[in-house]
C-alpha positions as a LaTeX table, in Angstrom:
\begin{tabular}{lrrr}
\hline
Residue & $x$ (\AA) & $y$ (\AA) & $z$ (\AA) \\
\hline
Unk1 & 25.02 & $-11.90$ & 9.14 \\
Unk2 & 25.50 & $-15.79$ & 9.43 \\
Unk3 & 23.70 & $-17.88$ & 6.92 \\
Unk4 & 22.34 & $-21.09$ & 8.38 \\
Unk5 & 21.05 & $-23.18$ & 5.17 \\
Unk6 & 18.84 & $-26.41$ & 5.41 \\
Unk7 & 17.64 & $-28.52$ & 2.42 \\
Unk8 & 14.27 & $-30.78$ & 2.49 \\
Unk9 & 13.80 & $-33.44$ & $-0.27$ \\
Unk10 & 17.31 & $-31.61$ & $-1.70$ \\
Unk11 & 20.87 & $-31.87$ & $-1.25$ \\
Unk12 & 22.28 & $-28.16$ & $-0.93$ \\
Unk13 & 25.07 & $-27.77$ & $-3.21$ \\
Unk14 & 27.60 & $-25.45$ & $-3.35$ \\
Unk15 & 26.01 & $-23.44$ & $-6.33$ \\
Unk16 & 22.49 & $-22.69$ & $-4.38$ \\
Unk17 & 24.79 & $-22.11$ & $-1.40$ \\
Unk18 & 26.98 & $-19.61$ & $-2.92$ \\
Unk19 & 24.41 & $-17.77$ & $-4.86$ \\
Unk20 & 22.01 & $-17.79$ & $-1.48$ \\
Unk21 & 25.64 & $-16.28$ & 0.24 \\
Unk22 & 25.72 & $-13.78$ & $-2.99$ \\
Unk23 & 22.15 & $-12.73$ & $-2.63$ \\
Unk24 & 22.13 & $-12.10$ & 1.25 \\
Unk25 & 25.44 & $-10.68$ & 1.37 \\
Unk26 & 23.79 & $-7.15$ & 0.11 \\
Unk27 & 21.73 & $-7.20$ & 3.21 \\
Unk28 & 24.77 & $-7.29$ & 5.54 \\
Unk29 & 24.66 & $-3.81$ & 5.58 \\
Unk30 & 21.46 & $-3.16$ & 7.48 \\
Unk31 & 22.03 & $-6.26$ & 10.01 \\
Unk32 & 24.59 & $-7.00$ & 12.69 \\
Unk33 & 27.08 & $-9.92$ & 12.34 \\
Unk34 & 25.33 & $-11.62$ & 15.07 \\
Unk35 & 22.10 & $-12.06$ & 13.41 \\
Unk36 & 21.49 & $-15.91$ & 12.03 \\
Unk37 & 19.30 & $-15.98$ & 8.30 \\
Unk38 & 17.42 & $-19.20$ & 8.16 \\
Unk39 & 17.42 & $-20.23$ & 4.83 \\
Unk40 & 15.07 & $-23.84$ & 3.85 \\
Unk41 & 14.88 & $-25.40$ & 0.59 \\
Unk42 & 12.54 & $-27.36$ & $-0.08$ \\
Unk43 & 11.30 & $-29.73$ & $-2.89$ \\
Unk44 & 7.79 & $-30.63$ & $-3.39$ \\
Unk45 & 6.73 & $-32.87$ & $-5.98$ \\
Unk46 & 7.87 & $-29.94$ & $-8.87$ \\
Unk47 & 7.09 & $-27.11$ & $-6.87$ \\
Unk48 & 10.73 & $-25.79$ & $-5.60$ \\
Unk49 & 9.67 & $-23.66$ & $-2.36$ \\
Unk50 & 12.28 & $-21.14$ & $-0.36$ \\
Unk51 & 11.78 & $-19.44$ & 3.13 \\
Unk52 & 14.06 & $-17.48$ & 4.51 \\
Unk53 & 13.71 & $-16.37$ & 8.12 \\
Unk54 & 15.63 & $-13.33$ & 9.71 \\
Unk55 & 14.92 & $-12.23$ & 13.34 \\
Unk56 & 16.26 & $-9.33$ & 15.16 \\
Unk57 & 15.70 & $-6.48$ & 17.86 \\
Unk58 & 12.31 & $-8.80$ & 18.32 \\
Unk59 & 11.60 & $-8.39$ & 14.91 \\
Unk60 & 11.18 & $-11.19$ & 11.67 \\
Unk61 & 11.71 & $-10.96$ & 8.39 \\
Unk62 & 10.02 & $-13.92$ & 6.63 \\
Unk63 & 9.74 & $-14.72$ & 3.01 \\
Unk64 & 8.30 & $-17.70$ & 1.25 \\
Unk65 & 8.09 & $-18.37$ & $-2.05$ \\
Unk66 & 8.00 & $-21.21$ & $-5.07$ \\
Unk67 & 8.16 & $-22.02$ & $-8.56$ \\
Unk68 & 9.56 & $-24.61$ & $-10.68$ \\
Unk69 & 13.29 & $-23.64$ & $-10.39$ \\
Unk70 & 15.76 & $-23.28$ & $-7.67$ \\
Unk71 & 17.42 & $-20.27$ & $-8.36$ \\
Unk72 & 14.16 & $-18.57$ & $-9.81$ \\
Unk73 & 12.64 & $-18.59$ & $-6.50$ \\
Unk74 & 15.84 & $-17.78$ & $-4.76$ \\
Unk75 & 15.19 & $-14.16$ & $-6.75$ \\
Unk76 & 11.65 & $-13.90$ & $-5.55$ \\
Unk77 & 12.26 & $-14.23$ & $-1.93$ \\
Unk78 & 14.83 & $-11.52$ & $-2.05$ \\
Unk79 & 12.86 & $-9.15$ & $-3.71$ \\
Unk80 & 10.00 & $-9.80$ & $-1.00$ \\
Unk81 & 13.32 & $-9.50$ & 1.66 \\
Unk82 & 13.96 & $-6.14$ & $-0.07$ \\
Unk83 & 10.75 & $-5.17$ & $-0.31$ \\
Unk84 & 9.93 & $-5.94$ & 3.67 \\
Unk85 & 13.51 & $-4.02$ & 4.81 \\
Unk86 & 12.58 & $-0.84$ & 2.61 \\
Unk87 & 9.10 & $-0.99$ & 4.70 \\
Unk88 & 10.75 & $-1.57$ & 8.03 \\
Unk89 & 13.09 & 1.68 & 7.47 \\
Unk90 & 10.16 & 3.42 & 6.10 \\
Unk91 & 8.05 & 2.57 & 9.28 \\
Unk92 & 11.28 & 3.71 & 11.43 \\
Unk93 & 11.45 & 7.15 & 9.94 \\
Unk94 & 7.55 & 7.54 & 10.25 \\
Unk95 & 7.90 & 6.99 & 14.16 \\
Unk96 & 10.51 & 9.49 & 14.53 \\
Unk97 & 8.50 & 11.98 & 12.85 \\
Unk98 & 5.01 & 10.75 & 14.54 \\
Unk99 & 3.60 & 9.64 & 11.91 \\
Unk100 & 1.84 & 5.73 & 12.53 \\
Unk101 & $-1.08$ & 3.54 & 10.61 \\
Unk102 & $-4.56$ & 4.62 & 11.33 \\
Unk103 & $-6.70$ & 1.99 & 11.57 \\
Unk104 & $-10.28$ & 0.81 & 13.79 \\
Unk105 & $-10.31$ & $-1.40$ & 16.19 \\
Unk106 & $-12.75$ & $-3.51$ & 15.58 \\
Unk107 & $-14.71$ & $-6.43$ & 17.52 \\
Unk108 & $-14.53$ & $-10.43$ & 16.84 \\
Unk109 & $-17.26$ & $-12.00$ & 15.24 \\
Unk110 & $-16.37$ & $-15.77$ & 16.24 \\
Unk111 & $-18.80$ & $-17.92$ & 15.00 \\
Unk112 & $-18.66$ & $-21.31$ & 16.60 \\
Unk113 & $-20.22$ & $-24.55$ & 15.40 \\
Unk114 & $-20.89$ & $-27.16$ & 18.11 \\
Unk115 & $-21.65$ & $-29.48$ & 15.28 \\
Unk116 & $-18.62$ & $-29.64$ & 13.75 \\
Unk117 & $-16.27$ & $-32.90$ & 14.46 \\
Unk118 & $-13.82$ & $-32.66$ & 16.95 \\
Unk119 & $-10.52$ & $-30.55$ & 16.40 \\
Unk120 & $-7.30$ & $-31.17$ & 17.98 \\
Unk121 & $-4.16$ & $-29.64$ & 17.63 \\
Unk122 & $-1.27$ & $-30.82$ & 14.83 \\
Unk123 & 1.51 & $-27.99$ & 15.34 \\
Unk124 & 2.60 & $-25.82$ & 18.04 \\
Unk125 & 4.72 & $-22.77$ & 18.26 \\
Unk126 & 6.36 & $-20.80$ & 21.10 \\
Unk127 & 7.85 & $-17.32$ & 20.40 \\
Unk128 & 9.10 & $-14.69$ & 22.58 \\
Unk129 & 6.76 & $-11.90$ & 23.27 \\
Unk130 & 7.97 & $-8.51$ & 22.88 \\
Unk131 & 5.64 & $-5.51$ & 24.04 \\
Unk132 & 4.54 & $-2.95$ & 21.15 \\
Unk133 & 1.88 & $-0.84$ & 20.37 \\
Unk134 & $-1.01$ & $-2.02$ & 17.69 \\
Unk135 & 0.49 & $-0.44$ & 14.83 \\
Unk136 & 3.73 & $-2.41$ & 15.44 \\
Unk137 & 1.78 & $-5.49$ & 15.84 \\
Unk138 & 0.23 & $-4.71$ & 12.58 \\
Unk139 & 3.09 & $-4.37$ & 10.98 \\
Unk140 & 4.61 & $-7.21$ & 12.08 \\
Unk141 & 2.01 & $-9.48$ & 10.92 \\
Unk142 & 2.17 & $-8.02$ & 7.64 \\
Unk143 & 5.86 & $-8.55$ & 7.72 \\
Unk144 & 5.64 & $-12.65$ & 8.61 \\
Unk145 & 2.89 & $-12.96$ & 6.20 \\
Unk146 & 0.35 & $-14.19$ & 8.70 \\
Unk147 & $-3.56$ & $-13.34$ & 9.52 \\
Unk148 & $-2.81$ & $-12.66$ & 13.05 \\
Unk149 & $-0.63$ & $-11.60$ & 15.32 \\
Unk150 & $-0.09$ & $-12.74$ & 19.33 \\
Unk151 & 1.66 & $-9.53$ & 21.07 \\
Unk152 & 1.74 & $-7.85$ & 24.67 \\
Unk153 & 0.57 & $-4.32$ & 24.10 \\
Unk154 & 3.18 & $-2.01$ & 26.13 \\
Unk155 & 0.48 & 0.50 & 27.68 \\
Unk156 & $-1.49$ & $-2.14$ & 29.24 \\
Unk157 & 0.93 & $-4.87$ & 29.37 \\
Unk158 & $-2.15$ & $-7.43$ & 28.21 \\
Unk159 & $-1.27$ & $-10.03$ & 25.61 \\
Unk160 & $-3.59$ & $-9.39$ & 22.48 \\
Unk161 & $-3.90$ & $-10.56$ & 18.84 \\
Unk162 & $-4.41$ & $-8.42$ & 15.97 \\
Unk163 & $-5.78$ & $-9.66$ & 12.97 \\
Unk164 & $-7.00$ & $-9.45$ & 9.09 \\
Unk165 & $-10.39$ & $-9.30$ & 8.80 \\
Unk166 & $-11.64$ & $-10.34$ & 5.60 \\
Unk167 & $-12.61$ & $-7.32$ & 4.00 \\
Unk168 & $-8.89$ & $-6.13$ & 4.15 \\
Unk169 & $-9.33$ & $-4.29$ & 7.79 \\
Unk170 & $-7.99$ & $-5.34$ & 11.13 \\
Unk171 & $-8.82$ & $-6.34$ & 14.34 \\
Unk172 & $-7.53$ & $-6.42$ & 17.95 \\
Unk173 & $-8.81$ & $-9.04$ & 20.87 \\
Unk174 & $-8.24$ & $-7.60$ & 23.86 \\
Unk175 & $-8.72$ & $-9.55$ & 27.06 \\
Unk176 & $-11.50$ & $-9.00$ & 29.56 \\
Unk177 & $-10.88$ & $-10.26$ & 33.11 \\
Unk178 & $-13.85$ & $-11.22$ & 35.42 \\
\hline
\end{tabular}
């Protein structure tokens, strides 16, 4: 695995980058030596935040986390690494013995204000699409931390969004064409 390491508001020395090295090393064994770790450090104000990004197969591992020291939150993103790569192997075993999350698809309730002020957009993303079933879509989300996921479901070959609703289910948009 290549470690790619970028510092904001910090200057990456070689102690955080050997004991990132150290800590990511122990994952080398269920990743290629192809696959790139994005590591960023970042400083805000007294709040020392880490991310560390690994894609693969179509596939990201993210994990985020802060606190007041460096190499305290350096621990807490691995353990959230470990944590996400023991549910990724669990969730590969379950498919091989049929086994997948059980969930309801359930409809958007998109309530729109015409009153409020205009909105415009600050940040955009692209991402490769990769075609999966719900479940995997789920599970994805869950694994990048987000509310919702954009994916092309490979039965219908329609892009569609899953999401957390707020009372801890999820949701799927589907698209209707007129």
């Amino acid at each position: 695995m290549k470690i790619n390491i970028n510092g904001r508001n910090i200057e990456v020395t070689e102690g955080l980058r050997g004991t990132i090295e150290k800590k990511l090393n122990k994952f080398d064994k269920f990743f290629s030596q192809d696959v790139d770790a994005q590591v960023t450090l970042t400083i805000q104000k007294n709040n020392h935040i880490v991310e560390i990004m690994i894609p693969f197969n179509g596939i990201v591992l993210r994990a985020e986390d802060s606190s007041n020291d460096m190499y305290k939150t350096i621990d807490l993103v691995v353990d959230k690494l470990e944590r996400q790569v023991r549910k990724q192997k669990t969730k590969l075993q379950r498919r091989h013995q049929g086994e997948g999350l059980k969930f309801q698809f359930l409809e958007n309730n998109g309530n729109s204000n015409p009153e409020e002020e205009e909105r415009r957009i600050v940040k955009s993303k692209r991402f490769p699409l990769k075609p999966m079933s719900a479940e995997e879509a789920i599970l994805q989300m869950e694994l990048v931390g987000h509310n919702f996921f954009v994916y092309i479901d490979d039965s219908s070959e329609d892009v569609n969004v899953v999401y957390k609703r707020k009372d801890g289910n999820y949701g799927l948009i589907e698209p209707e064409y007129e």
